[in-house]
TORMI-792013 format. One record per residue (C-alpha): x, z, y; residue number from 1. Coordinates in Angstrom, 3 decimals. Layout:
# residues N
px->X&pz->Z&py->Y&k->NUM .
...
This chain:
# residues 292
px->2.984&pz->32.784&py->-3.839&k->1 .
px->3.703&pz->29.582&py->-4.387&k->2 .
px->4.322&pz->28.745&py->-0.746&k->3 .
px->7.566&pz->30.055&py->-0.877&k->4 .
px->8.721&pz->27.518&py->-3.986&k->5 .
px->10.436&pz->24.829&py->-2.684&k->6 .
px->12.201&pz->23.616&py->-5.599&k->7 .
px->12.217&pz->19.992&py->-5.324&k->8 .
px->14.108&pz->19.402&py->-8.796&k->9 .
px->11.209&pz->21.216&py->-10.863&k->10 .
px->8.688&pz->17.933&py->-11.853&k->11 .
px->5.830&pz->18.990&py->-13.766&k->12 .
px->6.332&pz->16.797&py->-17.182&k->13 .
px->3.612&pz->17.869&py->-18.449&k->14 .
px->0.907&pz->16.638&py->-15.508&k->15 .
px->3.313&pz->13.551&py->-15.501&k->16 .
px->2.848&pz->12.670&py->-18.987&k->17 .
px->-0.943&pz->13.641&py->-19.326&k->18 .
px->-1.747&pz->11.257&py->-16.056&k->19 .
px->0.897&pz->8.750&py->-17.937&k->20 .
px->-1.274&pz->8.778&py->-20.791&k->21 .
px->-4.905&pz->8.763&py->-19.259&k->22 .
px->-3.583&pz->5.860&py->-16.901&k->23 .
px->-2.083&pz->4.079&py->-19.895&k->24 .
px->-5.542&pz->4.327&py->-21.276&k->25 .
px->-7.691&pz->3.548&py->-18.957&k->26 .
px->-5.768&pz->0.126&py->-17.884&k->27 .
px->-5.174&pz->-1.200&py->-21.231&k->28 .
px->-7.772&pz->-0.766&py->-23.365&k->29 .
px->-7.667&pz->-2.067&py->-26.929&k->30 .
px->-4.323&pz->-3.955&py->-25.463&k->31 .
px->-2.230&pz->-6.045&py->-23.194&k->32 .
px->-3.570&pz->-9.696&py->-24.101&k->33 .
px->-1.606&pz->-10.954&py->-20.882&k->34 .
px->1.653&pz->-9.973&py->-22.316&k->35 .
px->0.666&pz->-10.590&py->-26.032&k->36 .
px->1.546&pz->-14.031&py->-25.356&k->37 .
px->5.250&pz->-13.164&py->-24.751&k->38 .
px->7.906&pz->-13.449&py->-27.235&k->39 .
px->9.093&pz->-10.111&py->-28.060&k->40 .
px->12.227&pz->-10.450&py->-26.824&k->41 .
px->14.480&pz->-8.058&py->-24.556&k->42 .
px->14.718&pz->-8.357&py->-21.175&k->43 .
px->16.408&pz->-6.271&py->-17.849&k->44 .
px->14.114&pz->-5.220&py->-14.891&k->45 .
px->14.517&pz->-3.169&py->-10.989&k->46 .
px->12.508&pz->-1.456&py->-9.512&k->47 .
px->12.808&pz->-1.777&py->-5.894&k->48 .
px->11.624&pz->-0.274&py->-2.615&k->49 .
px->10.291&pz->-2.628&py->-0.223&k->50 .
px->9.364&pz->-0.134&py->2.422&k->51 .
px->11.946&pz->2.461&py->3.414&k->52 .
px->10.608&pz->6.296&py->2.473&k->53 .
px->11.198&pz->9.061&py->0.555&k->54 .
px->11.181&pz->9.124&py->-3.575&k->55 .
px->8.913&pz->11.361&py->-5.728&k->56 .
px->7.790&pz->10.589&py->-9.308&k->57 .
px->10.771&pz->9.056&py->-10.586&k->58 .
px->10.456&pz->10.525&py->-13.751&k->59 .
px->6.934&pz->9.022&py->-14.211&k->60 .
px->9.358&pz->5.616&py->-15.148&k->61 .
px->10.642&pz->6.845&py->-18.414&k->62 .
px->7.807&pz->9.241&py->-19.238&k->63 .
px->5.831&pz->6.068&py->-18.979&k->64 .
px->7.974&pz->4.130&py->-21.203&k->65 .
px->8.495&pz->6.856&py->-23.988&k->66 .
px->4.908&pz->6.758&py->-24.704&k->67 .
px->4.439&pz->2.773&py->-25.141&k->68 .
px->8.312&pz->1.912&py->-26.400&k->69 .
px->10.941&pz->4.832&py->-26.545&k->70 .
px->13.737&pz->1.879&py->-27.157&k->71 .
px->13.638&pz->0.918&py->-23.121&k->72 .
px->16.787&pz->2.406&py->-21.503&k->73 .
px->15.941&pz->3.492&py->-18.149&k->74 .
px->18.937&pz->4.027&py->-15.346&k->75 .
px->17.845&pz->6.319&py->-12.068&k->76 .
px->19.551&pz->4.806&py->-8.876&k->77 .
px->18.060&pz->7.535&py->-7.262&k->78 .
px->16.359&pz->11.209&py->-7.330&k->79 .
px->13.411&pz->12.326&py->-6.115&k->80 .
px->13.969&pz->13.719&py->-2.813&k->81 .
px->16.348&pz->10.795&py->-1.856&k->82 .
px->15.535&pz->8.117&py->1.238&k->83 .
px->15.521&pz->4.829&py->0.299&k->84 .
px->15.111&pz->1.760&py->2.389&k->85 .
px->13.803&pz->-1.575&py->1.857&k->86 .
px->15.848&pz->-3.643&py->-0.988&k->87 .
px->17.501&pz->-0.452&py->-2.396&k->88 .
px->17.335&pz->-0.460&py->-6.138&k->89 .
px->15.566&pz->2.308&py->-7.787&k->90 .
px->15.737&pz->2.289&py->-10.980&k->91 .
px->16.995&pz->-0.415&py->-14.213&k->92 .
px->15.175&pz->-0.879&py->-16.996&k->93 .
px->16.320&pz->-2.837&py->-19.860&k->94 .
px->13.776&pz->-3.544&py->-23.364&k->95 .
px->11.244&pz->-5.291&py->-24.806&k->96 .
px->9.233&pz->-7.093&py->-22.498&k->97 .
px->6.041&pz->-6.569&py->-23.522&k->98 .
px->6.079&pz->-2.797&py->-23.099&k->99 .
px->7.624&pz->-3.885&py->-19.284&k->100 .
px->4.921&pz->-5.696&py->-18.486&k->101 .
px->2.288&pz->-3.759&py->-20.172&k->102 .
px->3.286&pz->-0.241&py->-18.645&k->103 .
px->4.178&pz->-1.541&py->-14.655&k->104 .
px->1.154&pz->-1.050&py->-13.039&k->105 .
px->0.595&pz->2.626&py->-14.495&k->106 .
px->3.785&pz->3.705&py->-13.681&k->107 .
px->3.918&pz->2.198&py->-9.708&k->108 .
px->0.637&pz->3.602&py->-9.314&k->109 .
px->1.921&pz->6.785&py->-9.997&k->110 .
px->5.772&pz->6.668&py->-8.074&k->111 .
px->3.844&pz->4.658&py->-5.291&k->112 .
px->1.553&pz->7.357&py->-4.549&k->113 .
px->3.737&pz->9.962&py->-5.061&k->114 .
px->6.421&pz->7.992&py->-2.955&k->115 .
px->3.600&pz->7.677&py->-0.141&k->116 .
px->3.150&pz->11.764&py->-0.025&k->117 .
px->6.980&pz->12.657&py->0.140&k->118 .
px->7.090&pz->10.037&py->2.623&k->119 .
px->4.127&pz->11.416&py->5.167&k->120 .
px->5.495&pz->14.756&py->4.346&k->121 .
px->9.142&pz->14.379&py->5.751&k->122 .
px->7.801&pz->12.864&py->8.916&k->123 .
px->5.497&pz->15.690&py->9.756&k->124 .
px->8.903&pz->18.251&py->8.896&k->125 .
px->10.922&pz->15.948&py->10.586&k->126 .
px->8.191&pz->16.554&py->13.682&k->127 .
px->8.375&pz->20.078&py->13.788&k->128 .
px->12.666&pz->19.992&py->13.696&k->129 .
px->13.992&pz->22.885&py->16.060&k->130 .
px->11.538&pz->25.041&py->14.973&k->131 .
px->11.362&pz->27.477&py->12.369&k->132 .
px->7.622&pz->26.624&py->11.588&k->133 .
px->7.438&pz->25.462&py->8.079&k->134 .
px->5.593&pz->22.671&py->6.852&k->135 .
px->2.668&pz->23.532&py->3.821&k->136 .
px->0.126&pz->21.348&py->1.795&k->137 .
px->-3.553&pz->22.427&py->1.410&k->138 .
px->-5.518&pz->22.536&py->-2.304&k->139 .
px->-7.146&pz->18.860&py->-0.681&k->140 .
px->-5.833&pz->17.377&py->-3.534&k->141 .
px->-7.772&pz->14.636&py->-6.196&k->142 .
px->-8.686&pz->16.412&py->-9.398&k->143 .
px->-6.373&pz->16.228&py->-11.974&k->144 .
px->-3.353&pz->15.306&py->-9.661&k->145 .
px->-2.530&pz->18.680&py->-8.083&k->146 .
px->0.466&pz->19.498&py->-9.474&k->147 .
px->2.259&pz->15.827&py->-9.104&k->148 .
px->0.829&pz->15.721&py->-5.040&k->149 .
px->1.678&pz->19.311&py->-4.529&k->150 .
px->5.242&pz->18.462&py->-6.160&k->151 .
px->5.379&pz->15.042&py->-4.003&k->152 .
px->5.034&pz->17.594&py->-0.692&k->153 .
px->8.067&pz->19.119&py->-1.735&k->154 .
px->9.948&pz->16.577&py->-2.237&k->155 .
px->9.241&pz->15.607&py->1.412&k->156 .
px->10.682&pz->18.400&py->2.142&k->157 .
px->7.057&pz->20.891&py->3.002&k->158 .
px->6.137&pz->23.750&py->1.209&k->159 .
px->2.855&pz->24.594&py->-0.730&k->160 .
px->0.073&pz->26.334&py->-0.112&k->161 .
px->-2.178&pz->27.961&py->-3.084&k->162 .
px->-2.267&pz->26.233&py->-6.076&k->163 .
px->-5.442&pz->27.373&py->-7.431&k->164 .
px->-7.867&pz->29.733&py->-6.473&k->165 .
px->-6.558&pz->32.404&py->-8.429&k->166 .
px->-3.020&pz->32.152&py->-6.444&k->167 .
px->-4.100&pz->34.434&py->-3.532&k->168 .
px->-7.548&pz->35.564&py->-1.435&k->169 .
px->-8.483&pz->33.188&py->1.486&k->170 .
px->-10.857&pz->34.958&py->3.587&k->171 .
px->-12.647&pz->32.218&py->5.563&k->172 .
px->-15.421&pz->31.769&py->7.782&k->173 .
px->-18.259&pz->31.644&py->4.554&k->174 .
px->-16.399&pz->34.706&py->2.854&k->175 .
px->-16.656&pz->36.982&py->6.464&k->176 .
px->-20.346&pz->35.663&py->6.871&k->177 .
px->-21.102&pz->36.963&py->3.237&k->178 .
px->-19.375&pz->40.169&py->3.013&k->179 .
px->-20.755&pz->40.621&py->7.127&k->180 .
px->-17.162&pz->41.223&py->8.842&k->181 .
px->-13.308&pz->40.625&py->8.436&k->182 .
px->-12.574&pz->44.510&py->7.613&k->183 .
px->-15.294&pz->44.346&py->4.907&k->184 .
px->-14.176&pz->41.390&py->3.099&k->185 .
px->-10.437&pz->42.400&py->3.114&k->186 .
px->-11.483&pz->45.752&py->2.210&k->187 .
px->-13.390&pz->44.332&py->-0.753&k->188 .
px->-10.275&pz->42.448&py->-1.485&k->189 .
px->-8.117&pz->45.558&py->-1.821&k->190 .
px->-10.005&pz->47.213&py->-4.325&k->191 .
px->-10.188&pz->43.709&py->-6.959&k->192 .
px->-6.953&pz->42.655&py->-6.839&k->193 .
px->-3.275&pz->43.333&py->-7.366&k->194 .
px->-0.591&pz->44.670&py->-5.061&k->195 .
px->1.011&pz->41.275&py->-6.111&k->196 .
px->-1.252&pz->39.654&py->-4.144&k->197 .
px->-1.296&pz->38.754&py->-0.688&k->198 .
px->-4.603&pz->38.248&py->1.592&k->199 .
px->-5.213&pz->35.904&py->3.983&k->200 .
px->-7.661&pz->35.856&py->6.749&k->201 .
px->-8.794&pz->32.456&py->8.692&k->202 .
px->-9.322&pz->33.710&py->12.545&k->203 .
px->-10.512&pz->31.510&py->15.391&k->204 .
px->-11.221&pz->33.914&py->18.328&k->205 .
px->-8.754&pz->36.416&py->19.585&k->206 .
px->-11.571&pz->39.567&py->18.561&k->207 .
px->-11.207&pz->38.018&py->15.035&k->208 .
px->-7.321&pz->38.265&py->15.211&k->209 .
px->-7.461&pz->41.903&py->16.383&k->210 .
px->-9.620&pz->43.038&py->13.896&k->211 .
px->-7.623&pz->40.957&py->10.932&k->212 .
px->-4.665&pz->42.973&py->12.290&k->213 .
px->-6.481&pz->45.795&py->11.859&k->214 .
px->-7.679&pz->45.429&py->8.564&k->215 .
px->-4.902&pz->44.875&py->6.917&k->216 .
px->-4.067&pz->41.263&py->6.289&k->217 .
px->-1.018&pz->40.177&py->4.801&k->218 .
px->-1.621&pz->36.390&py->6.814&k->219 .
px->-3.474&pz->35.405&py->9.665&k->220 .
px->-4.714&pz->31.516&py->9.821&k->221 .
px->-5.460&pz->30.501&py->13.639&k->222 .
px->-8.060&pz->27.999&py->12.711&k->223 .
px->-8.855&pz->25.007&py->15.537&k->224 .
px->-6.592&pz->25.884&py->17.824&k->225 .
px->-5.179&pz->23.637&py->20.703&k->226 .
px->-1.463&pz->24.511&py->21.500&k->227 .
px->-1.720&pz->27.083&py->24.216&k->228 .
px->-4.298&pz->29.198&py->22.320&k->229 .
px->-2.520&pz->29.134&py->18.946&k->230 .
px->1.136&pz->29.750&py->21.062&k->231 .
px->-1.114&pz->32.506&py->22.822&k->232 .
px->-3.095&pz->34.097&py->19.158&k->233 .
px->0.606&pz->33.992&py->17.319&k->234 .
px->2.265&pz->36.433&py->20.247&k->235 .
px->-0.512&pz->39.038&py->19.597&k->236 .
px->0.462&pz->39.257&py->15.569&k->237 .
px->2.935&pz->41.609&py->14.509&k->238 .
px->5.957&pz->40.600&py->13.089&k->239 .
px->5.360&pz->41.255&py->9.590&k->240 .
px->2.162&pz->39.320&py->9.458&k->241 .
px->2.179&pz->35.964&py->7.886&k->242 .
px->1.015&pz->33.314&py->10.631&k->243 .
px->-0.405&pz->29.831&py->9.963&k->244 .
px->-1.716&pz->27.434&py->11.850&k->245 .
px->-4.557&pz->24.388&py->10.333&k->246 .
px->-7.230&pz->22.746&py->11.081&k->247 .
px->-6.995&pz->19.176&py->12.859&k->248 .
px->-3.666&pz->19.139&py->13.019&k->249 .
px->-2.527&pz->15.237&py->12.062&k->250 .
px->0.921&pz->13.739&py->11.429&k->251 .
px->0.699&pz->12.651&py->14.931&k->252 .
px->-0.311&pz->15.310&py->16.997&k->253 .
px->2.031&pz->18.401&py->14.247&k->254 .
px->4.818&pz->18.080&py->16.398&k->255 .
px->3.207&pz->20.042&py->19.576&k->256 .
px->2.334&pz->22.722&py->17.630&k->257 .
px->6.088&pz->23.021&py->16.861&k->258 .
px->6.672&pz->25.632&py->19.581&k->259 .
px->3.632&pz->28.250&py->18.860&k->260 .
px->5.925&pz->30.616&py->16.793&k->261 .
px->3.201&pz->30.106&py->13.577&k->262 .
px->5.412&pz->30.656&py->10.217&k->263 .
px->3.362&pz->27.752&py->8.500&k->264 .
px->1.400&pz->24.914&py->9.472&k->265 .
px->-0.519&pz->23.631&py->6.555&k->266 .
px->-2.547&pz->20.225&py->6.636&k->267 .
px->-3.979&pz->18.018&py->4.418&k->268 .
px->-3.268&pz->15.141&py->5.367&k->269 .
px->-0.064&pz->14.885&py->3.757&k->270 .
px->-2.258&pz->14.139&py->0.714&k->271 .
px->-5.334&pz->13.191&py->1.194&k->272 .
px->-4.416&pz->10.742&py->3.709&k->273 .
px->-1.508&pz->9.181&py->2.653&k->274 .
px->0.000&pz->5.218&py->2.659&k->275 .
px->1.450&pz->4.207&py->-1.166&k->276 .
px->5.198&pz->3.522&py->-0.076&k->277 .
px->5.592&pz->-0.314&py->-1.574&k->278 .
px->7.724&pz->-0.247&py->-4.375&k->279 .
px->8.051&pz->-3.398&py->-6.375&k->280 .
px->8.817&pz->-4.085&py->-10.107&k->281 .
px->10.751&pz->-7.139&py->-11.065&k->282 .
px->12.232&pz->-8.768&py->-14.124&k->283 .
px->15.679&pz->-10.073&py->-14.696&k->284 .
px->14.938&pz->-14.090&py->-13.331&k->285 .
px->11.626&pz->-13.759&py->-11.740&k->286 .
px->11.432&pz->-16.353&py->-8.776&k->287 .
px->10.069&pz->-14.674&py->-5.505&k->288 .
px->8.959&pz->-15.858&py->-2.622&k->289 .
px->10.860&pz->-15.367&py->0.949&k->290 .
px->8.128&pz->-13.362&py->2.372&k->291 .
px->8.380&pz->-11.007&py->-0.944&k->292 .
């Protein structure tokens, strides 16, 4: 499952370039009549973090740029996974300064948001430090950005939940209301799908947790739970059942959950509710203000 994939050097290029190219399209439209009046001339550029967080999307930079110029040289200052704080350089950018101008906006949109994500993501991990309770993402992601927000989480350091729908069975509260109990839904499970795949079970009441251990699931999610009740739900699983804990559960209040015992605490916060980390993009002479 792809919980277990942490790889933070894995971007996906190819959601990178497609929301390159739909973003490209979308904000210039039959073209850049701002920077038409330039001379075409070269020019040197920096991006530059003005808020201090955690980098994810730095490829987005020269994907962006292959696809309006492929003759700007781009030079990382960083990798995605690496803290920055405010004034550090992030990347250089040297070429012609129309396709600078013209592709900024797409491209901070993109390493901005993505930026924001890793960043909210290593504060909730750093929350739960001391622990061996694992940070995890949800599928409360926007539609078409999955795989770039899923990526951002681990780059903050979390882990990910499903990716899609087909990536493992979620029995939840609708699912045991349709199939009438727990042990008939995971039963129904069993017989559709693979031995490759692993079945969860959402539980908020310790009679549902009993009879999810009884049934057979591979993971138990305590669902709503304060601190003492999920501490109290997780000691009744057995050891080789998955635990996870979700539901309510914010950046702020993560961190007393810490001691509960859950394997996983998945929220999804860390990308539906996320702050753009303020990067800035600046060429080689541009006069800023002091408060900039």
């Amino acid at each position: 499952m792809n919980r277990y994939n942490n790889s933070v050097f894995n971007p996906p290029i190819l959601s990178l370039k497609q929301t390159l190219q739909t973003g490209f399209e979308e904000d210039i439209g039959f073209g850049d009549i701002s920077s038409a009046i330039l001379p075409d001339k070269l020019i040197k550029g920096e991006f530059t973090a003005k808020a201090a967080g955690v980098i994810s999307g730095i490829d987005s930079i020269l994907l962006g740029y292959q696809i309006l110029d492929e003759t700007v040289e781009v030079q990382y200052m960083v990798s995605d996974g690496d803290r920055v704080e405010p004034g550090d350089c992030i990347a250089k950018v040297d070429g012609p300064v129309r396709a600078l101008l013209t592709s900024e906006r797409v491209i901070l949109n993109i390493l901005q948001h993505m930026s924001g994500i890793a960043t909210q993501t290593a504060m909730a991990v750093k929350a739960l430090e001391g622990s061996k309770t694992r940070l995890c993402d949800t599928r409360k992601t926007l539609p078409g950005l999955r795989a770039l927000q899923k990526y951002a989480v681990r780059c903050g350091g979390g882990y990910n939940h499903r990716m899609r729908l087909d990536d493992g069975v979620m029995i939840k509260d609708n699912h045991i209301a349709a199939a009438g109990s727990i042990t008939k839904a995971v039963q129904l499970a069993r017989k559709q799908v693979g031995l490759m795949v692993k079945v969860e079970v959402e539980c908020e009441t310790e009679s549902q947790v009993q009879e999810a251990i009884s049934a057979g699931a591979d993971i138990i999610m305590l669902d709503n739970q304060t601190p003492e009740s999920a501490k109290t739900l997780c000691e009744m699983i057995p050891d080789h059942i998955i635990t996870e804990l979700s539901g309510g559960i914010t950046p702020e209040t993560i961190g007393t959950f810490k001691d509960c015992g859950a394997h996983y605490i998945s929220t999804g916060t860390v990308t539906h509710t996320v702050t753009a980390l303020d990067i800035s993009f600046v060429l080689s002479g541009t006069v800023k203000s002091v408060a900039e």
